[in-house]
N, C-alpha and C positions, 0 to 999 in steps of 0.2 A: 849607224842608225839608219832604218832604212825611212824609205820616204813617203811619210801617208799623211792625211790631211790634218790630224790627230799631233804629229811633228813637228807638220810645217808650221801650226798654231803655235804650239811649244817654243821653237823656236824665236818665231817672231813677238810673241809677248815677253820673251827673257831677254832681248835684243831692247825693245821700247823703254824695259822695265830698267834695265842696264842703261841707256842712256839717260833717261830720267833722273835714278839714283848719282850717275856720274854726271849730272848739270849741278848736284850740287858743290861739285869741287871748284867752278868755277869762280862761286863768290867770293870765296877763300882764298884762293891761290893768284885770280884774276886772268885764268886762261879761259878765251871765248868758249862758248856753250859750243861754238859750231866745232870746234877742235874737238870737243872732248864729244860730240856723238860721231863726226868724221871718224877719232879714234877705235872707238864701241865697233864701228861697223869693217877696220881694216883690222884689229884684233880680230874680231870673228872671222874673217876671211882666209883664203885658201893660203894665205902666207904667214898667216896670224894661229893663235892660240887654240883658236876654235873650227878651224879646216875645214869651214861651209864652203863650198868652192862653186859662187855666182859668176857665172859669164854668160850676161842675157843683159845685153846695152839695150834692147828691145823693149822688156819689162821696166828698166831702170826708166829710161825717157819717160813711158805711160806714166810711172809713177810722179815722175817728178816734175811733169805736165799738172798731171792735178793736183799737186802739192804748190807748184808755184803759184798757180792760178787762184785758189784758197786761201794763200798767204799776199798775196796783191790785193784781192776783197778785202782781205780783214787790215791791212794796212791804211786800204782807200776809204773804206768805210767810218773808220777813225780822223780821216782827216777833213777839217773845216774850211770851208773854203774864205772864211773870213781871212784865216792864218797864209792861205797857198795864193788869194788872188796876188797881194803885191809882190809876188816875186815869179809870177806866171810864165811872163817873157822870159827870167833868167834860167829859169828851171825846164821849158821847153827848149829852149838854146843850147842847153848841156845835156839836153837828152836827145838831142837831133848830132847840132854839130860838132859838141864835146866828142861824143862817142865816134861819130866818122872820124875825127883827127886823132881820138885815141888807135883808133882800129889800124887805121893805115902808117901812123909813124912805127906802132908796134910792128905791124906786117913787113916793115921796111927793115926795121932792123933786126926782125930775126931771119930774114932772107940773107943777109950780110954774113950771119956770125954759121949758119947753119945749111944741112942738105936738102929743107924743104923748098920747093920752086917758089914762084914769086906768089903763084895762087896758093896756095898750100899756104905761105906763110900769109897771108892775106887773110888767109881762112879762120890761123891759128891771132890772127889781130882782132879778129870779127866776135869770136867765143869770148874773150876777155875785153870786150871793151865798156861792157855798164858794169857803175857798180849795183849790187844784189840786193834787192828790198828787203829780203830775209836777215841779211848781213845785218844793214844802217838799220833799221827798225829795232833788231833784238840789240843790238850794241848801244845806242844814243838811250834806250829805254831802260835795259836792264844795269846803266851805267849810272842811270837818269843825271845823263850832261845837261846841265840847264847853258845856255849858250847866246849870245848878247846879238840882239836885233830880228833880224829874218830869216838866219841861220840854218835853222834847224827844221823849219817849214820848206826851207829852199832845198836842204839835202836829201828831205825824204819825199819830197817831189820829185827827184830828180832821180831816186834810188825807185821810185815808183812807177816813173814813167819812159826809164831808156832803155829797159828790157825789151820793148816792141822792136826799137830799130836795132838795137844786137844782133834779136832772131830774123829779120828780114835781112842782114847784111850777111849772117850768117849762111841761112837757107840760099840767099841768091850767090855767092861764091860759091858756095857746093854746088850749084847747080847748073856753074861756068866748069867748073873742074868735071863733075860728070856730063857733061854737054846738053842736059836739061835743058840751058837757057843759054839761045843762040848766040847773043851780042852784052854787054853793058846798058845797051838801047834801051833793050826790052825792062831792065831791071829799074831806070828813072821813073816812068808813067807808075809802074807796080808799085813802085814806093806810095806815089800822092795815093792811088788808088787804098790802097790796103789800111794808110792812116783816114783818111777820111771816112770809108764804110766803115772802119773801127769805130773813132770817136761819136760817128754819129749813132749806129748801133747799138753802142755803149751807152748816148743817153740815153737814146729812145727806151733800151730794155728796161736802166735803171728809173725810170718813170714808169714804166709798166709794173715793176717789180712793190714800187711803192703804193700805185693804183691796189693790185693785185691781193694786199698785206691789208691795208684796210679799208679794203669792200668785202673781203672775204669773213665771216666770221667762222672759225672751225670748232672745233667741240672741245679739243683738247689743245692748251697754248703750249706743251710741247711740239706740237706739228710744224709750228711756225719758221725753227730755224731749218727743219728738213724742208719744206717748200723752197725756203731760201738756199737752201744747197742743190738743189734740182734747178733751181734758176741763175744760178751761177756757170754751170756746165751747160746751161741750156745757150747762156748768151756765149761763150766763150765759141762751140760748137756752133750754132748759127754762123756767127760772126766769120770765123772759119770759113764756112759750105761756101757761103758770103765775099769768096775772095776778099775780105777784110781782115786785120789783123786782130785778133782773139784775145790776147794780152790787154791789149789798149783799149778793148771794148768792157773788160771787166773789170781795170780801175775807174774808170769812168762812169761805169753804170755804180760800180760801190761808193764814189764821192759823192753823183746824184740820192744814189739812198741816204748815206749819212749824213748829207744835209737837209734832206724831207723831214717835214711832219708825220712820222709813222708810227704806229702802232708797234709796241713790243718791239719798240728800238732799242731799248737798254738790255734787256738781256739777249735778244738779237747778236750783240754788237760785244756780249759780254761770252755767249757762244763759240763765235768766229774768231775771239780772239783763244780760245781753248785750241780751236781745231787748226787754228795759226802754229801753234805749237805743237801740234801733233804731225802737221805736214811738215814740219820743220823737220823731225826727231827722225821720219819714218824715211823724208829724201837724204838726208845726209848720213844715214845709217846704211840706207843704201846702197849710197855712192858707194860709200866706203867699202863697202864689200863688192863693188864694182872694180875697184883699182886693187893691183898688183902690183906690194910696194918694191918687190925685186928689178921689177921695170923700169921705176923711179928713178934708180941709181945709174942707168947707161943716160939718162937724158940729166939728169943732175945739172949739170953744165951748164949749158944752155938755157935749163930752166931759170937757175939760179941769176944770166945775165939777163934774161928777159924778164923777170918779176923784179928785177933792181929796175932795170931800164923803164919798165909799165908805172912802177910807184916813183922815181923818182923824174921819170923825162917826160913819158906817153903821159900819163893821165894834168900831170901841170900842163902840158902846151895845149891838152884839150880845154883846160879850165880857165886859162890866162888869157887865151882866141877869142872863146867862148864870150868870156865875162868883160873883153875888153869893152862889149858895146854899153856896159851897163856902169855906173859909178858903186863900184864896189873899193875896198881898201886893200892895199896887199898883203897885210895878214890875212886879210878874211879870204884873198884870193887861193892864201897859202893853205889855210886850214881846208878849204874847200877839197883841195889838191889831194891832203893829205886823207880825206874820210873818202878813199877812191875804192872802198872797201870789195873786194869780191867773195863769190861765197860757191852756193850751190849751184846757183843757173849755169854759169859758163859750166860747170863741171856737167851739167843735163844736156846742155848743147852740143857738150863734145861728144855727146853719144851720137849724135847726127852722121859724122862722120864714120865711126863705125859701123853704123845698120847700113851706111850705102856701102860699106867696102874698100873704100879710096886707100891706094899705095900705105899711105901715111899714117894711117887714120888710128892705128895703138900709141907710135909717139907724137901725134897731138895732145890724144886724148890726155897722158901721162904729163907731157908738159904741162895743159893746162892743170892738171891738181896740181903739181909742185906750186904753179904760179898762184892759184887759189891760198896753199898751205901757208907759203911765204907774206901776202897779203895780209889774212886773218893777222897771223901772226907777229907779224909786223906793226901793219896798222892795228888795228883794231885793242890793239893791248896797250897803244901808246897813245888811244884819243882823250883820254883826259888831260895827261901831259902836254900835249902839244895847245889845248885849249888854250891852258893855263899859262904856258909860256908866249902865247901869241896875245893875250892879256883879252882874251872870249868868253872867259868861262864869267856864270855868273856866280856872284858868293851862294851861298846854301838857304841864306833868308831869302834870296832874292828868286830863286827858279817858283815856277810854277807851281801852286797847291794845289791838291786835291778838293773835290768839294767835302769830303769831309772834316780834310785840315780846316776849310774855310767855316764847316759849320760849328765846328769844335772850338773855332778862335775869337778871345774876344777883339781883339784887333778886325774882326771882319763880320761884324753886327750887321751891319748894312748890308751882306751879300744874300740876310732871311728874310722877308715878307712875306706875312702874315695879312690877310684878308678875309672877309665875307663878303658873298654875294648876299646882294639886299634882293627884299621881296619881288617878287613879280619882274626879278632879272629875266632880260634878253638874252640871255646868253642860257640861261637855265633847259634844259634837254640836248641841248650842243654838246657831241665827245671834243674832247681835250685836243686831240687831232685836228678838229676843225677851228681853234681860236688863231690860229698861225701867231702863236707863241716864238719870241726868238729862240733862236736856235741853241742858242748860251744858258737858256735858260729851265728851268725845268718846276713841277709842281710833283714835292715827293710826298707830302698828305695832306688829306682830305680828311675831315672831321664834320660826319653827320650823324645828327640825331643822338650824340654823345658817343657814337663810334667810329675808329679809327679806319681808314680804309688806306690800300697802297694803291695807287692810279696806276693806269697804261693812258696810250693813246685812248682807246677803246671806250674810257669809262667817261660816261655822259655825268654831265656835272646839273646842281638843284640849287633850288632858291634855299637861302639861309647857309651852305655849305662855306664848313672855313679853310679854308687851301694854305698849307705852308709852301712858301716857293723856293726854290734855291735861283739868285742871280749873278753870275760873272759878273758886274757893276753895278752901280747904284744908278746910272744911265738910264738904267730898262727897266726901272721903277714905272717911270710917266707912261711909256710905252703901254706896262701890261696892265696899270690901271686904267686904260682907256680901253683896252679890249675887253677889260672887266667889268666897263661901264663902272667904274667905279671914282668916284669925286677924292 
């Protein structure tokens, strides 16, 4: 077939279209989604079925940069920070010094078993040592493991936020190995530096970003999730130019969004998780067609002890260190252990080493998919089970509902309220956005003048208007009748 843009389109719609249709065998048979588009994309490849033959670690990175980036937003953006403050400390601890002690017991002992030098395997400790937000996010959700205590806020903090120190631990070895960066020295300061402009960058944009959203009104409320995708890239890129670290500044600008009062947050929020799925489908199809599984089989070996060694020694002594300062349980220590999930990013990372050139840099790259393949595969098939057996999981009454299970149930009467604004209300010409409403809670109709309306942020509310509210508890009852002026 020859190669025109007409192809290339072809091509890659029957690729998307393929891994889509094959996500549905996952539910079924219970092998991760990430396997089965990984699969799609080494079928299609130069060793596979479909003889597309991709060797451009160049293009793969770009992509799978703004795939991770997209999928970090739409993770962060989803999570509340009522759920992530109490376990803050522990989920920054394992995204700092989990990940160093994973990196480096890993780099120690593939130095031991193998012919890469001590930086080289340092390098190869560095690629794999967070687990994957793409990985924990689609597995805990599309599992829906309901999971007993702080659990599962802790891990998808922590699946959220140790990809910044990967890529910097990452990027600064390679850059000891190419002589880049003179000393060790030079790599401490870099560190504070790069998380700090990050974090702060990342709120400040994601305050801007909410500013931005509703001051702006635009003509058409499709525009809104495109703005917010040009503001995503925009912070990521800043942040970057910015000597800061770009990853860190774009879950933190999305946790500041989804905890705002914003306009057009729900389908926003209902957007990103669409395009969550899309960057998912498009980087791991990728990859897939990046790796050549012929390779696979000389490093086999080695892979095979160092993805034993990562999931059963590296990733616990990072979590047991970590967590020692905190009063956690040692099931729960265990379970932690065990959701050490890896996915696409180290496979994105190890393209780093290819585009610089380095000795080693095809059997890293290949180790780290084995070590990815083995993980998924491993873990990720067996986090129910191990819940269960560590006595975590919660019964199926007991996990979180939906608000619409809650509206639908009579068991949770209490979580509707129903209101009118009385005459010559205070609040009457105020958009919705301005009553700083909790965050838990939301107002899904409005009923004036005998008609139904659906609210955003946006929509200014009138005297006489009857508001149905949806509440997480009966707590924020008292609350939003007082913002309601209402007795």
């Amino acid at each position: 077939m020859s190669v025109t843009a007409e192809n290339i389109l072809l091509i890659s719609s029957l690729l998307l279209l393929a891994g889509v249709l094959a996500s549905k065998t996952a539910g079924k048979t219970g092998i991760p989604m990430l396997l089965i588009f990984l699969g799609v994309g080494m079928l299609a490849g130069s060793d596979g079925i479909g003889g597309i033959r991709f060797d451009n670690p160049a293009i793969a990175q770009f992509l799978g940069i703004i795939a991770l980036t997209y999928i970090l937003y739409s993770g962060g953006i989803d999570t509340k920070w009522p759920s992530i403050k109490p376990v803050l400390k522990p989920g920054i601890t394992l995204s700092t010094l989990g990940v160093l002690l994973t990196s480096f017991s890993l780099g120690g002992f593939v130095y031991m078993i193998s012919e890469l030098s001590f930086l080289e395997s340092l390098l190869l400790g560095s690629i794999v040592s967070s687990t994957d937000a793409a990985a924990v996010f689609s597995v805990l959700r599309a599992k829906s493991i309901g999971l007993k205590g702080h659990l599962r806020p802790l891990l998808e903090l922590e699946s959220g936020s140790n990809d910044p120190m990967a890529y910097f631990l990452t990027v600064s070895i390679l850059g000891l190995i190419t002589l880049e960066t003179g000393s060790i020295w030079e790599i401490i300061p870099l560190f504070f530096i790069q998380m700090i402009v990050g974090g702060l960058l990342g709120w400040l944009f994601g305050r801007a970003t909410v500013l931005l959203i509703n001051k702006i009104k635009l003509d058409f409320e499709g525009l809104y999730p495109v703005m917010l995708l040009a503001l995503v890239l925009i912070t990521y890129t800043t942040t970057d130019l910015l000597k800061g670290n770009g990853f860190l500044a774009v879950y933190i600008s999305a946790i500041t969004v989804g905890n705002a009062n914003m306009a057009h947050k729900k389908s926003l929020m209902k957007f990103f998780d669409g395009i969550a799925w899309l960057m998912q489908v498009i980087m791991f199809i990728t990859l897939g067609l990046l790796v050549f599984p012929k390779q696979l089989f000389p490093v086999s070996g080695i892979a095979i002890l160092a993805a034993l060694f990562l999931i059963f020694v590296a990733r616990p002594l990072g979590v047991f260190i970590s967590l020692s300062f905190f009063k956690y349980k040692l099931r729960e220590k265990t379970f932690i252990s065990w959701v050490g999930l890896r996915g696409a990013v180290p496979i994105v990372f190890a393209t780093l080493p290819l585009i610089e050139n380095i000795e080693m840099a095809s059997t890293i790259f290949h180790i780290v998919f084995f070590i990815v393949l083995a993980s998924v595969a491993i873990q990720a098939t067996t986090l129910p089970i191990a819940a269960k057996l560590l006595h975590l999981s919660l019964p199926a009454s007991l996990k979180r509902r939906s608000m619409l299970d809650i509206e639908l149930s009579d068991d949770f009467k209490n979580a509707i309220l129903e209101v009118q604004l009385p005459r010559n209300s205070m609040i009457a010409g105020k958009k919705i956005l301005q009553l700083g409403f909790p965050n838990t809670s939301l107002i899904v109709l409005v009923k004036r003048n005998g008609k139904f309306i659906t609210p955003n942020g946006q929509t200014e509310l009138e005297e006489l208007d009857e508001l149905m509210i949806m509440l997480e508890n009966d707590q924020e009852e008292e609350q939003i009748k007082n913002l309601l002026q209402i007795k």
